[in-house]
N, C-alpha and C positions, 0 to 999 in steps of 0.2 A: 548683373550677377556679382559684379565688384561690390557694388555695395551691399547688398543681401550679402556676402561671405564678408563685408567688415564689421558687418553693424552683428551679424551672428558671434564672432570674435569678441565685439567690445559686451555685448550681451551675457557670454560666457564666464567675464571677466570680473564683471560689476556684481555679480550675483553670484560668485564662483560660490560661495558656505551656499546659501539659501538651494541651486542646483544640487550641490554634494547631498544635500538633505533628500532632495528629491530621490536621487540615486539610491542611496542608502534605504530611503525606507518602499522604493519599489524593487529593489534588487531582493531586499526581505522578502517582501508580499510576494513577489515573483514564483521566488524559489521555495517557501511554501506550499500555493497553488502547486507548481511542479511535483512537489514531496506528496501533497494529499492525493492527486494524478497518479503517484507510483504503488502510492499504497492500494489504491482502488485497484490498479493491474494487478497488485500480489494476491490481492482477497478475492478477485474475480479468478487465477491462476490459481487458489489452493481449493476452491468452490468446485471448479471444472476437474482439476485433477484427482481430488480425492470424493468428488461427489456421485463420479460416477465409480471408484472403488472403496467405496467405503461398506464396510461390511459388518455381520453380526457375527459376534462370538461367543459359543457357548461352551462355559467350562462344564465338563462334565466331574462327578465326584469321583472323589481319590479317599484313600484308608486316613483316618485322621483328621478329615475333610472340616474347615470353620463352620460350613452351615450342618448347622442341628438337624435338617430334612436328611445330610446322607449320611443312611446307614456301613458304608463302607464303597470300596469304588465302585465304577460302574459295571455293569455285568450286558452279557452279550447281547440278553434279551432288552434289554432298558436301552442299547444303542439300534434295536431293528426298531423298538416306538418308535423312537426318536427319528429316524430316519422315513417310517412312515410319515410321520408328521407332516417332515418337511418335503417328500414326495407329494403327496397331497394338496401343498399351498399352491396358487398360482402366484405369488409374490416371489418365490424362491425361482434364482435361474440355474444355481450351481452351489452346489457345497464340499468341502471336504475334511477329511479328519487329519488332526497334528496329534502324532504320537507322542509320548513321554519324552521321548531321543532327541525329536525334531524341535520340541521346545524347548532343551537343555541348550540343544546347541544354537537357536536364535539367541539364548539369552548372554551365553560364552560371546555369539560374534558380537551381540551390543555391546559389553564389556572391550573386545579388541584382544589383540592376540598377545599384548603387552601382560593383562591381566589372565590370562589364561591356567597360571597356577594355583590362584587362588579356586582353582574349580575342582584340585586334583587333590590326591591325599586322604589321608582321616580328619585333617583341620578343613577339610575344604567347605568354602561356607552356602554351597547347594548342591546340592547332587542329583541325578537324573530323575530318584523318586521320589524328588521332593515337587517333579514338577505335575501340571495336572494334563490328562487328555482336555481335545477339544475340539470343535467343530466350527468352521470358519464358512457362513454362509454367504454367498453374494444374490443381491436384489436385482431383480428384472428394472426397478423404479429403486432411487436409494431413499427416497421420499417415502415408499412404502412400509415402513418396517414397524410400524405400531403393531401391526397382526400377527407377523411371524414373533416378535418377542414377547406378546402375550401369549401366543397358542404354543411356545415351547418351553416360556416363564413355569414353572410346578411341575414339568414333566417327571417322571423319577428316572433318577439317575443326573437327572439336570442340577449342579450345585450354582450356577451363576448366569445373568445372561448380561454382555457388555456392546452397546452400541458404541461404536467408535466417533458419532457424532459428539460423545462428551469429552473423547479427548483429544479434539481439535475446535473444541465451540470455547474454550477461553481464549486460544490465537485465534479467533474472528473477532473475538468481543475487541483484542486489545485491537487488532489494524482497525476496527472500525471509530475505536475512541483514537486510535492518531489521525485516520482521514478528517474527522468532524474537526480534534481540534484544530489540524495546521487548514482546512480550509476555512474555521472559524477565524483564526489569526490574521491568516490571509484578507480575510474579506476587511478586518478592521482596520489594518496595513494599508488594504487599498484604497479605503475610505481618508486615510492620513494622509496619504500621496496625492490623492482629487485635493486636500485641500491647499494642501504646500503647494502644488500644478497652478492654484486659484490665485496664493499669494505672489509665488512668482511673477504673475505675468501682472498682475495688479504692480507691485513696485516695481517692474520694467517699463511698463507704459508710464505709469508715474516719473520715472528718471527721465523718459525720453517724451515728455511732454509737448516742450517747444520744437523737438523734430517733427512731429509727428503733425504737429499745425502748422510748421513749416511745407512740408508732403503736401497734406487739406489745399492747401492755397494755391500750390502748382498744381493740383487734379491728379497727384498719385490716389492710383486707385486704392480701396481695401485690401484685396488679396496682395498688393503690393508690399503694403504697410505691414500686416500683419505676418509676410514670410519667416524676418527673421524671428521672430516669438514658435513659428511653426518648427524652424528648424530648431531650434534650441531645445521643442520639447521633442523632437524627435530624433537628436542626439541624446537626450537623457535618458530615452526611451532605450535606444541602442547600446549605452552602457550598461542601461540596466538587464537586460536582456544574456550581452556576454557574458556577464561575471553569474546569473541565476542558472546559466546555461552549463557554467563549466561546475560549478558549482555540483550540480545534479549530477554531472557526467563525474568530478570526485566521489560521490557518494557513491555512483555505481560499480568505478575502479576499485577504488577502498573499502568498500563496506559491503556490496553486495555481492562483486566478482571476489573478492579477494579473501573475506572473513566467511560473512553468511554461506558462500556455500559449498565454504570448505567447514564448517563447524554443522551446518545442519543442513546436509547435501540433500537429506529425504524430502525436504520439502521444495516444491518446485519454485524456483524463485524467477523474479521479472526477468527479461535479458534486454542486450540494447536497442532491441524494436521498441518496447515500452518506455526507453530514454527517450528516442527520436516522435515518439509519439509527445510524451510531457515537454519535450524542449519547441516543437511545432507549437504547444496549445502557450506554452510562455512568449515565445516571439511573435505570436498573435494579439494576445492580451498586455503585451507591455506598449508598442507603439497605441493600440486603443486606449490605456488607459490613461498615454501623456497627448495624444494629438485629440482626443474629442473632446475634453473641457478646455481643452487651447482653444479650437474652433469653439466654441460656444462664449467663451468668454471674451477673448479679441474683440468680438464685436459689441460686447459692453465695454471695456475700459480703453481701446482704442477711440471711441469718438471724443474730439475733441473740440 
């Protein structure tokens, strides 16, 4: 074991840049892979959360109304269609109506209480009747809703219909273009790393040439020979791993506890289970990918 922890020593020493290298571009790859891992939990967490509440909204017409179909607001009878309609579907599991009031004041608490004056006055720059009635349906399936927004699309009294699938379907597009790229990154990252792993241990055995025929000669075995190369990558493996590690757990501290979701609390964000899940799938995948081309290679550039 002396020897194994000296020759590991002199091995760390003689190739100290060429390991740094190793480190550096698997500490990258690492913590990418981990990044692309966080993002899949957030887009699988905003999928579940809002997939099964995501809902249909239909504005109904107001005096003044953009679409040319209403004639002026909606009238009592134009809201019992409408509610036949949606009585009717087996796609609909619940509905209900937001008053003019009730949508002044979602729009007041969006704005925050800071801004509350600009709501008040004769300058104020929206007022209660500017806003429109509506009808907020929810889906028995949220998957289902091509039928219910055709079958209530043209009803009269109907001035709009808005699926909320279109305003969360470009924050899918973008986490989806971060997973692909940082796991695309990753993957090329880790393809640099297999081969820096390949060079390393090629001009290790190279330097330790005459050791190593020295070994051969007294009947040290392979596994013997080959330790220190194993532990070497499975130190580098291990720094790589801590620094990808804390790395990710920064991101989560600072940018996801801290910012994200104190700026956009509505959307449900990862927590630190889905750390300790992406940090498990890195300290799995970083000793694999410095100990198995060790082992595969040792036994090519080891015989001597």
């Amino acid at each position: 074991m002396r020897y194994v922890l000296s020759n590991l020593g002199q091995g760390l020493r003689r190739n100290l840049s060429m390991h740094l290298a190793v480190v550096l571009t698997l500490f990258v790859s690492l913590t990418l892979v981990g990044i692309g891992l966080l993002v899949h939990a957030q887009a699988q967490k905003v999928v579940d959360q809002w997939g099964s509440e995501l809902q249909i909204t239909v504005w109904l017409c107001r005096d003044d109304d953009s679409n040319a179909k209403c004639l002026g607001a909606v009238t009592k009878a134009e809201k019992q269609e409408i509610e036949k309609v949606l009585d009717s579907s087996a796609q609909v599991d619940s509905y209900e109506y937001e008053s003019k009031a009730e949508a002044f004041e979602k729009v007041k608490a969006l704005y925050g209480a800071s801004e509350a004056d600009r709501f008040e006055g004769p300058n104020a720059i929206l007022t209660e009747d500017d806003m429109a009635e509506s009808i907020w349906i929810t889906l028995k399936d949220p998957d289902q809703y091509e039928a219910v927004t055709s079958a209530v699309t043209g009803l009269d009294g109907v001035s709009s219909v808005r699926d909320q699938r279109d305003t969360i379907a470009p924050l899918l597009k973008v986490m989806d273009a971060m997973q692909i790229g940082s796991i695309g990154v990753a993957a090329f990252l880790v393809l640099a790393a297999l081969l820096l792993v390949a060079n390393t241990i090629r001009l290790t055995a190279f330097a330790r040439r005459k050791e190593i025929a020295i070994m051969r000669l007294v009947g040290a075995s392979s596994a013997y020979i080959a330790l220190p190369f194993l532990l070497e990558a499975l130190v580098t493996a291990l720094v790589s791993v801590g620094l990808a590690v804390g790395t990710l757990g920064g991101f989560m501290y600072f940018g996801v506890m801290d910012k994200f979701t104190q700026y956009l609390g509505f959307i449900p964000w990862i927590d630190w289970s889905d750390w300790a899940v992406a940090a498990i799938a890195v300290a799995i995948l970083g000793p694999v990918l410095s100990l198995v081309p060790t082992l595969l290679l040792t036994s090519k550039y080891l015989k001597v």
